[in-house]
C-alpha positions, 0 to 999 in steps of 0.5 A: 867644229865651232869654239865658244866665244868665251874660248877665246877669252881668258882672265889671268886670276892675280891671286889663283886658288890652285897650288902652283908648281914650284922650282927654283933657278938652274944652279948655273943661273944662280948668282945670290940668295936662294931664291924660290919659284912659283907658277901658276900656268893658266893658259896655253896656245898655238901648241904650247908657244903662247904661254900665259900665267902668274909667277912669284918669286922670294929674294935672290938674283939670277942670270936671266937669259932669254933666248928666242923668247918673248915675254911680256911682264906686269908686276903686281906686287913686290920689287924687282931690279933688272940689269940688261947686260952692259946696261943700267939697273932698272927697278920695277914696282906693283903696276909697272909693266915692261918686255923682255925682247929675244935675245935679253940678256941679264941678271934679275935681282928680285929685292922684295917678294914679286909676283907678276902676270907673264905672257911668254911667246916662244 
């Protein structure tokens, strides 16, 4: 079986036209505000372990805990606020682009209404 070039090849849309699937944070993560989620997933690899998309997020703070997870963030719009565990507050804004390693630990405090593109390796 042969795959087409273009399957190799995917555009992660900033501004997607399908409805996303909405949540919210794990109550034992929520630290302040009601904070509400959506995702767009756009695309998925090696069986569901490369996971890339858009996200976005109202106002609020959570314990962000990555486990063996990393992920690679780029805002497009909005302000964050990250806190690595015994570490110094870091702001990020539209174009700013950072990672999350395995084993981050920390609280995200979103101050402005974010919306980034994720790419997630399990």
């Amino acid at each position: 079986m042969s795959l087409s070039k273009t399957s190799l090849l995917k555009t992660l849309d900033p501004n997607p036209t399908f409805a996303p699937k909405e949540s919210g944070p794990l109550p034992e993560r929520l630290i302040a505000g009601a904070p509400a989620f959506k995702t767009w997933a756009m695309d998925e690899a090696k069986d569901g372990k490369v996971l890339s998309g858009v996200w976005e997020a109202t106002p609020g703070e959570t314990k962000s805990i990555k486990g063996e997870v990393f992920e690679f963030c780029q805002i497009l719009s909005g302000v964050v606020e990250i806190t690595p565990d015994g570490g110094e507050p870091v702001i990020y804004r539209a174009g700013d682009s950072f990672v999350m390693k395995p084993g981050f630990t920390g609280v995200w405090k979103t101050i402005e209404t974010v919306r980034k593109i994720y790419v997630v390796v399990n």
